[in-house]
PyMOL Python script that loads the backbone (N, CA, C, O; Angstrom):
from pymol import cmd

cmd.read_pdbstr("""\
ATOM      1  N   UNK A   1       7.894  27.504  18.153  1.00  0.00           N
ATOM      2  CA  UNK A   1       7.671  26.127  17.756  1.00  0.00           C
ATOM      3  C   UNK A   1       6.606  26.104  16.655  1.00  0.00           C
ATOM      4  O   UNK A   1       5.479  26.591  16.751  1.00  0.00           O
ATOM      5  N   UNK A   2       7.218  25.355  15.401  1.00  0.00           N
ATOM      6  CA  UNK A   2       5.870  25.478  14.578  1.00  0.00           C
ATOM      7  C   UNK A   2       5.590  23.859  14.471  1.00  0.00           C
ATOM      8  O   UNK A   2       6.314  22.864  14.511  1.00  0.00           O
ATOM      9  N   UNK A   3       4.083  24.105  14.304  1.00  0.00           N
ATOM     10  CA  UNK A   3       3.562  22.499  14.019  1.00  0.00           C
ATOM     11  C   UNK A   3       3.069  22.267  12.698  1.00  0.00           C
ATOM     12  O   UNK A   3       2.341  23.099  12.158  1.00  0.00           O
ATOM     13  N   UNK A   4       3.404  21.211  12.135  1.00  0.00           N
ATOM     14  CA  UNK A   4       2.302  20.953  10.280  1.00  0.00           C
ATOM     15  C   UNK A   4       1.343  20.442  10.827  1.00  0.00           C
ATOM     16  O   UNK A   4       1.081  19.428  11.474  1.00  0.00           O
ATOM     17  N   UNK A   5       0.726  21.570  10.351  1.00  0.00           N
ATOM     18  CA  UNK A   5      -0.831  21.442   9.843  1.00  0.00           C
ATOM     19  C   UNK A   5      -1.640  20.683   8.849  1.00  0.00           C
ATOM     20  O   UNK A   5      -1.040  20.976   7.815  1.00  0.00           O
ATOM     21  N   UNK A   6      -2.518  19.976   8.529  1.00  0.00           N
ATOM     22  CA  UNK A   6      -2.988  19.223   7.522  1.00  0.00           C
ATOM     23  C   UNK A   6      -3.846  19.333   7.414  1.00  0.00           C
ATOM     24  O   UNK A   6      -4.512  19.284   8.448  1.00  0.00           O
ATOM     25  N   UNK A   7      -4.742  19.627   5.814  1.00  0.00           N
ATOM     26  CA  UNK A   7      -5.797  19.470   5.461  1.00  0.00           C
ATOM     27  C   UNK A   7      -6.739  18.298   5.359  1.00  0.00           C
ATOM     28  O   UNK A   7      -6.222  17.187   5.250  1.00  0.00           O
ATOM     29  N   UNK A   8      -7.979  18.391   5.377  1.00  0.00           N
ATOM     30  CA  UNK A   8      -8.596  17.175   5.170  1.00  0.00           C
ATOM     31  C   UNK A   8      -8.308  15.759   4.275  1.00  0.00           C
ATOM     32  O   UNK A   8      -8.607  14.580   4.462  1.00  0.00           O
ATOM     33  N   UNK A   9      -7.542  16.511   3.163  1.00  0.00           N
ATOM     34  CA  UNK A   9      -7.225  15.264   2.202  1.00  0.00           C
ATOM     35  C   UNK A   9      -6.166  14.753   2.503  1.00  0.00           C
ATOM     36  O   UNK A   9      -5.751  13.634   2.203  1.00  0.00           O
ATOM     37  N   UNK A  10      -5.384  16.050   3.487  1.00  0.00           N
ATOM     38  CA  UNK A  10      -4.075  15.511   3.421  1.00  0.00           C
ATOM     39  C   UNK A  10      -3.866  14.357   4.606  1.00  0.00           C
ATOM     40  O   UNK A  10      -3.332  13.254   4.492  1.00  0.00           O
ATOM     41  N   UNK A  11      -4.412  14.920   5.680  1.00  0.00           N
ATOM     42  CA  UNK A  11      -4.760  13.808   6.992  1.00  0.00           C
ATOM     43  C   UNK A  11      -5.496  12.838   6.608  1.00  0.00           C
ATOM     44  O   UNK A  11      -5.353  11.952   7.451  1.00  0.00           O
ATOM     45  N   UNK A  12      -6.401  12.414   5.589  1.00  0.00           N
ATOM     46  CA  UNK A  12      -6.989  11.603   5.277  1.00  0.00           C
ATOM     47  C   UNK A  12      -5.797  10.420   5.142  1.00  0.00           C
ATOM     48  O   UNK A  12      -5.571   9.380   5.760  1.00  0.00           O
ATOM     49  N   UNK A  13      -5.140  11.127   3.993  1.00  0.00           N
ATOM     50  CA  UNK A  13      -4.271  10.521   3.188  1.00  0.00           C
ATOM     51  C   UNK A  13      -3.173   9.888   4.435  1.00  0.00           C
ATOM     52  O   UNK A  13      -2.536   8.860   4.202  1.00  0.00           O
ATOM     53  N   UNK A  14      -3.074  10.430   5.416  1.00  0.00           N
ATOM     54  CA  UNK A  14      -2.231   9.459   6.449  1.00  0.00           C
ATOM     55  C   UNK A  14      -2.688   8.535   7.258  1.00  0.00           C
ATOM     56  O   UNK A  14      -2.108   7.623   7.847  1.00  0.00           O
ATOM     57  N   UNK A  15      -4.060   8.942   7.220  1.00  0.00           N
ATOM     58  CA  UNK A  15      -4.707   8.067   7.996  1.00  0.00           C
ATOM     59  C   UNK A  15      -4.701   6.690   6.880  1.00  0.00           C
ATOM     60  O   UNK A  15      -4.366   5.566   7.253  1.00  0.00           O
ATOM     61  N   UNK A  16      -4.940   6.868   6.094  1.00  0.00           N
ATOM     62  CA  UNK A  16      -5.579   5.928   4.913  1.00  0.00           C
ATOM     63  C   UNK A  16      -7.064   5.614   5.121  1.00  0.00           C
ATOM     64  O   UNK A  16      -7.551   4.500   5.316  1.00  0.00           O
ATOM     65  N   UNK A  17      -7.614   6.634   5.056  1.00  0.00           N
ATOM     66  CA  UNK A  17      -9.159   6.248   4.900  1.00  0.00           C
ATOM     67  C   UNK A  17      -9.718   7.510   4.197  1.00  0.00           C
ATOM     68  O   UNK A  17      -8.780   8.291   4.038  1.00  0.00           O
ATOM     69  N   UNK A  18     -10.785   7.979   3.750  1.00  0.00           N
ATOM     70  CA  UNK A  18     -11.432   8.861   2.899  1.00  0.00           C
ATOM     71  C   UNK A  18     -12.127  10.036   3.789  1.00  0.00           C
ATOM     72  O   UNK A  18     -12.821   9.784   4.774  1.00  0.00           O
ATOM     73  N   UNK A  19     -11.927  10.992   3.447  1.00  0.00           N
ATOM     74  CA  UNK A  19     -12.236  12.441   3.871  1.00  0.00           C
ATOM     75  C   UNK A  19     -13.579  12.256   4.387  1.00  0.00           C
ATOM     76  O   UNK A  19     -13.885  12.958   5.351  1.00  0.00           O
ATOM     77  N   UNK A  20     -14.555  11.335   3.867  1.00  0.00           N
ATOM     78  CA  UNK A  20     -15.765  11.948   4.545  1.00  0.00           C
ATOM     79  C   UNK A  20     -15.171  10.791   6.318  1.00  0.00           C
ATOM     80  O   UNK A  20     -15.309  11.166   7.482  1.00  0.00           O
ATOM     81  N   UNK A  21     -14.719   9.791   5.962  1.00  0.00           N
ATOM     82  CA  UNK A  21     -14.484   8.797   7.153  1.00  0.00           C
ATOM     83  C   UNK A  21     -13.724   9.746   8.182  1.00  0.00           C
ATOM     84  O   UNK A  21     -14.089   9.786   9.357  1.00  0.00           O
ATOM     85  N   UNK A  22     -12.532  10.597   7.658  1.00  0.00           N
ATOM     86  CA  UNK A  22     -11.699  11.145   8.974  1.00  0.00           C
ATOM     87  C   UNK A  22     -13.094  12.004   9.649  1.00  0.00           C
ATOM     88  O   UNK A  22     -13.573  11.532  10.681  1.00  0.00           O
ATOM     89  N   UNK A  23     -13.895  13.596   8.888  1.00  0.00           N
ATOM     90  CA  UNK A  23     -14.668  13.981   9.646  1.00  0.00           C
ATOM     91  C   UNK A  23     -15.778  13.045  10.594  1.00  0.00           C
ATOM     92  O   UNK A  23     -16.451  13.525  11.506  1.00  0.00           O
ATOM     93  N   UNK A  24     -15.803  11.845  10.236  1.00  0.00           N
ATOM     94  CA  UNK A  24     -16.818  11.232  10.669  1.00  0.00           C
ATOM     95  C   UNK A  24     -16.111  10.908  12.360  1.00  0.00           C
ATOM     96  O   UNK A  24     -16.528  11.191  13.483  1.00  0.00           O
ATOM     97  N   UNK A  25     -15.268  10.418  12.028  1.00  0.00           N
ATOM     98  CA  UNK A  25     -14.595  10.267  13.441  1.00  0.00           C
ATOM     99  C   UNK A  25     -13.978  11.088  13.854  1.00  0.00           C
ATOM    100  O   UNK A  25     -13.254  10.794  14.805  1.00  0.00           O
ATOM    101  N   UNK A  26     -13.966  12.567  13.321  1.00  0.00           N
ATOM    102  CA  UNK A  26     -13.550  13.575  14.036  1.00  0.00           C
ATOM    103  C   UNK A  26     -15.104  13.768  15.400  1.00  0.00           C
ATOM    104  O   UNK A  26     -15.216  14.049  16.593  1.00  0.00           O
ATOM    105  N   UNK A  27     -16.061  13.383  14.176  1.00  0.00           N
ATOM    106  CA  UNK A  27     -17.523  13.201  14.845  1.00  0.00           C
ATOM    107  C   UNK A  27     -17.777  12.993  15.936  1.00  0.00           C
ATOM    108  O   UNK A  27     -18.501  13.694  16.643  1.00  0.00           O
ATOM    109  N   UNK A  28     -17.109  11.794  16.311  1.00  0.00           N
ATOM    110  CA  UNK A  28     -17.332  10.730  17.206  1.00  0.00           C
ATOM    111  C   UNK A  28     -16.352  10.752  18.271  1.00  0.00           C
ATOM    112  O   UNK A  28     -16.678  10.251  19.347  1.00  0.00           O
ATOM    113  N   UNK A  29     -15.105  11.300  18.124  1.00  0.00           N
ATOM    114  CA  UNK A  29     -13.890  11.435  18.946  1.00  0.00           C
ATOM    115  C   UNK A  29     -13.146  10.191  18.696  1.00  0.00           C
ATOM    116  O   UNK A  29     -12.488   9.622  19.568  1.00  0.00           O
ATOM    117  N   UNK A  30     -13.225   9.925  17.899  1.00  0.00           N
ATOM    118  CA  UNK A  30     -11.871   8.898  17.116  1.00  0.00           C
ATOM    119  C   UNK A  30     -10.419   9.337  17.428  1.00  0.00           C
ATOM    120  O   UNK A  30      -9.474   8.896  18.082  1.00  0.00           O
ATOM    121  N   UNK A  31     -10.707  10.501  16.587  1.00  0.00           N
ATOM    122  CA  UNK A  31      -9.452  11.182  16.517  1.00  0.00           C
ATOM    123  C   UNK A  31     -10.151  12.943  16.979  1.00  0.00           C
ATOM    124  O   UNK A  31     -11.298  13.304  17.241  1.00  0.00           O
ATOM    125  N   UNK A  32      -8.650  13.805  16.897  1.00  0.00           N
ATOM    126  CA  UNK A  32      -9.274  14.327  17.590  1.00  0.00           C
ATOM    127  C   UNK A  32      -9.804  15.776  16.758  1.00  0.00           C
ATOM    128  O   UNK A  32      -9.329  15.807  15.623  1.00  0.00           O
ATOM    129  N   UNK A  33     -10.808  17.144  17.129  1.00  0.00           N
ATOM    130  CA  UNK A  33     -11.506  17.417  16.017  1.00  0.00           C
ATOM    131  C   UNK A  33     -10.532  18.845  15.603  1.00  0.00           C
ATOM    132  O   UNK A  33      -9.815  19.403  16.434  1.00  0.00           O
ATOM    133  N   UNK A  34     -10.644  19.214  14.426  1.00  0.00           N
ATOM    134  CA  UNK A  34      -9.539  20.072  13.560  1.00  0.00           C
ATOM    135  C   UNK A  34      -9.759  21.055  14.487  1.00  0.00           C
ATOM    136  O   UNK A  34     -10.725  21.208  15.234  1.00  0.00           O
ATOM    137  N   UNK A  35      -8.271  22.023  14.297  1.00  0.00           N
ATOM    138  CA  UNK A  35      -8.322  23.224  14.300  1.00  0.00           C
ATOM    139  C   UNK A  35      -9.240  24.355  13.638  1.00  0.00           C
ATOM    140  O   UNK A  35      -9.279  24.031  12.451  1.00  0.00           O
ATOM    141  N   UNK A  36      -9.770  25.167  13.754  1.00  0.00           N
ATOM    142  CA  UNK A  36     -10.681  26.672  12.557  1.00  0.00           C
ATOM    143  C   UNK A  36      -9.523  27.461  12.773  1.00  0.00           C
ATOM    144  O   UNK A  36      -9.032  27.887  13.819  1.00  0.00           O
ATOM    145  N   UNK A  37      -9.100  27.602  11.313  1.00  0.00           N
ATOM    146  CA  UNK A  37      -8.505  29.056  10.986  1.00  0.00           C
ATOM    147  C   UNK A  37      -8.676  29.562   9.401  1.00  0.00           C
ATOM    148  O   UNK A  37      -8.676  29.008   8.302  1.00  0.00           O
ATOM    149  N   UNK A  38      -8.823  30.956   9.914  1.00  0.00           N
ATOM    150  CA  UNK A  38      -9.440  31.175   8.625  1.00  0.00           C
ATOM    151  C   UNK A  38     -10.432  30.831   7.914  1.00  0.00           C
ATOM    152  O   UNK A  38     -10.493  31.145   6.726  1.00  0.00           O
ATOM    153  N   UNK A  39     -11.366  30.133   8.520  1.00  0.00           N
ATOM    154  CA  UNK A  39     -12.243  29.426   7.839  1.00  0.00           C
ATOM    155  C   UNK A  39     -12.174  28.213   6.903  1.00  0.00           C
ATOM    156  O   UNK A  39     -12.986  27.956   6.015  1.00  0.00           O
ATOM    157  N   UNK A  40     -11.014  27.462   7.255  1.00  0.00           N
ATOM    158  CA  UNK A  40     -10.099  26.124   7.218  1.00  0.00           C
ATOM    159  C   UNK A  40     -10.221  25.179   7.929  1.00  0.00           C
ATOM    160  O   UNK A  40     -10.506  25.722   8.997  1.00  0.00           O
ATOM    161  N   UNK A  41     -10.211  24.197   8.096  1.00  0.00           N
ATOM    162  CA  UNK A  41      -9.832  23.207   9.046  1.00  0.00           C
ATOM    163  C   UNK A  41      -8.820  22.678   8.812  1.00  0.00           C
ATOM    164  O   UNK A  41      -8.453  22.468   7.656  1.00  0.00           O
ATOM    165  N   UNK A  42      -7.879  22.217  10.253  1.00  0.00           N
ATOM    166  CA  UNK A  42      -6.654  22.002   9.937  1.00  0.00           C
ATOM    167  C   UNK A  42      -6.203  20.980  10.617  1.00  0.00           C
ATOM    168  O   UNK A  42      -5.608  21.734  11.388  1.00  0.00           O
ATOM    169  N   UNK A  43      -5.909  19.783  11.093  1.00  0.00           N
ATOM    170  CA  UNK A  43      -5.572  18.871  11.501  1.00  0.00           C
ATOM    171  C   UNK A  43      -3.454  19.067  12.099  1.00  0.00           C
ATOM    172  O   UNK A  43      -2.459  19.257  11.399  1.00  0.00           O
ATOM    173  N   UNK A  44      -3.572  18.929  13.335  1.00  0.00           N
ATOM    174  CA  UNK A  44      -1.934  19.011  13.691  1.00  0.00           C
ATOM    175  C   UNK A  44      -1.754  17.426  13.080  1.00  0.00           C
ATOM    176  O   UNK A  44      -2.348  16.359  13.234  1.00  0.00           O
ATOM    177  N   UNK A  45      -0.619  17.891  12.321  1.00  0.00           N
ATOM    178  CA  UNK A  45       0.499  16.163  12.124  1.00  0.00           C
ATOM    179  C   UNK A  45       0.165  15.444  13.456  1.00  0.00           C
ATOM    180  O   UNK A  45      -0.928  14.925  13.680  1.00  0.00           O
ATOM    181  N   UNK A  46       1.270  15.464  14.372  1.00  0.00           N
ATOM    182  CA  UNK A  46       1.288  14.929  15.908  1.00  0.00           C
ATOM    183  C   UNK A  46       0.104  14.468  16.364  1.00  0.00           C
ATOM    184  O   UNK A  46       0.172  13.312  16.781  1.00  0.00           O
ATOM    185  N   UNK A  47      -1.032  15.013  16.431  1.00  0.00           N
ATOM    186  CA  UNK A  47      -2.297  14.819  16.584  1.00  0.00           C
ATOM    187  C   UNK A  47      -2.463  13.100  15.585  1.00  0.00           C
ATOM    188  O   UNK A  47      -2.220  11.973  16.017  1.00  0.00           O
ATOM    189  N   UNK A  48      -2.813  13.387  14.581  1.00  0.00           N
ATOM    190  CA  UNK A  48      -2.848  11.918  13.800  1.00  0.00           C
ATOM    191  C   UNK A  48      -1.988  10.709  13.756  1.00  0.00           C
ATOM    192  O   UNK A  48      -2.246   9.527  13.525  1.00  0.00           O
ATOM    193  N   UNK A  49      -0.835  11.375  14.058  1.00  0.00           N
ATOM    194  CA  UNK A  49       0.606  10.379  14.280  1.00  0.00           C
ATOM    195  C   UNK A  49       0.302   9.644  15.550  1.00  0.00           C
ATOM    196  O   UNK A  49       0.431   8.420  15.575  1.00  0.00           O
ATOM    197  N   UNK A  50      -0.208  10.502  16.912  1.00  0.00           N
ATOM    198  CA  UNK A  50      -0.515   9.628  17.679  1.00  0.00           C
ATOM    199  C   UNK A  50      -1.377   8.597  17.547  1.00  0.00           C
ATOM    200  O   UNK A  50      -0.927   7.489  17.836  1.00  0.00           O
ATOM    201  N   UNK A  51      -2.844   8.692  17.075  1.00  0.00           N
ATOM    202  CA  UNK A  51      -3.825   8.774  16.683  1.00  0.00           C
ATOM    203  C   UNK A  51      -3.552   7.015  15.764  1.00  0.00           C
ATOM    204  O   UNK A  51      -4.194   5.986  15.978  1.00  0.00           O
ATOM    205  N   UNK A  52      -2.605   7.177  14.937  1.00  0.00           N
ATOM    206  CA  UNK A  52      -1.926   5.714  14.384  1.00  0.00           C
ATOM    207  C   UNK A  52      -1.319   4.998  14.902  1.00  0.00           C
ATOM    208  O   UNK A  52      -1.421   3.776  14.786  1.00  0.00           O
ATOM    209  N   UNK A  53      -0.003   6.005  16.079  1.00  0.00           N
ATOM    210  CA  UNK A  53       0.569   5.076  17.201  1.00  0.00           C
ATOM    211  C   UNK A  53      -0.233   4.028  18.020  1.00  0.00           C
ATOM    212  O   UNK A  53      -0.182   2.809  18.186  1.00  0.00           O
ATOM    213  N   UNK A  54      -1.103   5.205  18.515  1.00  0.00           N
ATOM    214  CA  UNK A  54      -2.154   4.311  19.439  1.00  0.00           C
ATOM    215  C   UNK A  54      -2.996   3.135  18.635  1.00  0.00           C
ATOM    216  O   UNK A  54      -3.098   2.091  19.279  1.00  0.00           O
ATOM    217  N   UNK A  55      -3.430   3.138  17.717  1.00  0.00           N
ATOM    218  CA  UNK A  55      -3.732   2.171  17.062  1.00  0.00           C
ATOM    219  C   UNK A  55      -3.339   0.775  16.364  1.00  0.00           C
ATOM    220  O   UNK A  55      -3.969  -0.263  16.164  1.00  0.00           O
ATOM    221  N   UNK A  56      -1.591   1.336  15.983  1.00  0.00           N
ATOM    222  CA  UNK A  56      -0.434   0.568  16.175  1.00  0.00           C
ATOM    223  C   UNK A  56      -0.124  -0.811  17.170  1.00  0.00           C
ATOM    224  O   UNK A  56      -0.158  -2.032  17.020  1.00  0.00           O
ATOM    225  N   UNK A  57       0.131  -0.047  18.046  1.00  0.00           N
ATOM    226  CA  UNK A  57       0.104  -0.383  20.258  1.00  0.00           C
ATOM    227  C   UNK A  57      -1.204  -1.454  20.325  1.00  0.00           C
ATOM    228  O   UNK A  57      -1.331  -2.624  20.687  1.00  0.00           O
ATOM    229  N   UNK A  58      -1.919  -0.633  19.893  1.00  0.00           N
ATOM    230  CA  UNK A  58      -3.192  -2.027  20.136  1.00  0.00           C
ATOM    231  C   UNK A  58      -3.403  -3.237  19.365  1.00  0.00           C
ATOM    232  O   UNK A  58      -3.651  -4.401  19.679  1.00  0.00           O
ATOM    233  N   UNK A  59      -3.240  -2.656  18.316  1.00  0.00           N
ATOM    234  CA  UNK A  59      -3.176  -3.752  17.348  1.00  0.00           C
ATOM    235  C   UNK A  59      -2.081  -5.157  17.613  1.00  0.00           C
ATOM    236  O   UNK A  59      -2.311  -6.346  17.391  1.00  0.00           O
ATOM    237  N   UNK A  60      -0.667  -4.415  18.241  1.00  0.00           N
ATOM    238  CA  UNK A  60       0.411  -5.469  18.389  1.00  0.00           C
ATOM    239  C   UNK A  60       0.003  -6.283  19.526  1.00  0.00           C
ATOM    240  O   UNK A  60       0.194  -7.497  19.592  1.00  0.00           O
ATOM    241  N   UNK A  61      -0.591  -5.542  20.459  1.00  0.00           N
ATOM    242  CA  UNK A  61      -1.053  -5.761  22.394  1.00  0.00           C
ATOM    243  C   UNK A  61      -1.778  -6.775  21.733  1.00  0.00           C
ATOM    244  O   UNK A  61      -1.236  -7.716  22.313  1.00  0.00           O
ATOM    245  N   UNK A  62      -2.640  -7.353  20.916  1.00  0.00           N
ATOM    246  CA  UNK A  62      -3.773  -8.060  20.768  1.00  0.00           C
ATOM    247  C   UNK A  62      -3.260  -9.279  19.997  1.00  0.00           C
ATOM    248  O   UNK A  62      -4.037 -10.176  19.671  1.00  0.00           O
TER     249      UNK A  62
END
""", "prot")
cmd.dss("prot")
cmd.show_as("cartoon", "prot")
cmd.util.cbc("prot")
cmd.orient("prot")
């Protein structure tokens, strides 16, 4: 099973907010905190997709 992986700009870029904002709430447990490889950080797709779902869900719930 392979999963996409995403870089900071690139998860940013789905999130729609700015690279220093995703680490910030990687910070905080917003979302949840990257993978290390290689001396990389790497964000799973699925991981952020939920991450919008759930935010989605609440947003409509309200």
């Amino acid at each position: 099973m392979t999963q996409e992986l995403l870089s900071d700009r690139d998860a940013s870029a789905l999130m729609g907010c700015g690279r220093s904002t995703l680490w910030r709430w990687a910070s905080e447990g917003v979302i949840p905190k990257p993978l290390k490889i290689g001396g990389t950080s790497r964000w799973k797709r699925a991981d952020i997709e939920a991450v919008i779902a759930k935010a989605e869900a609440a947003r409509e719930a309200a």
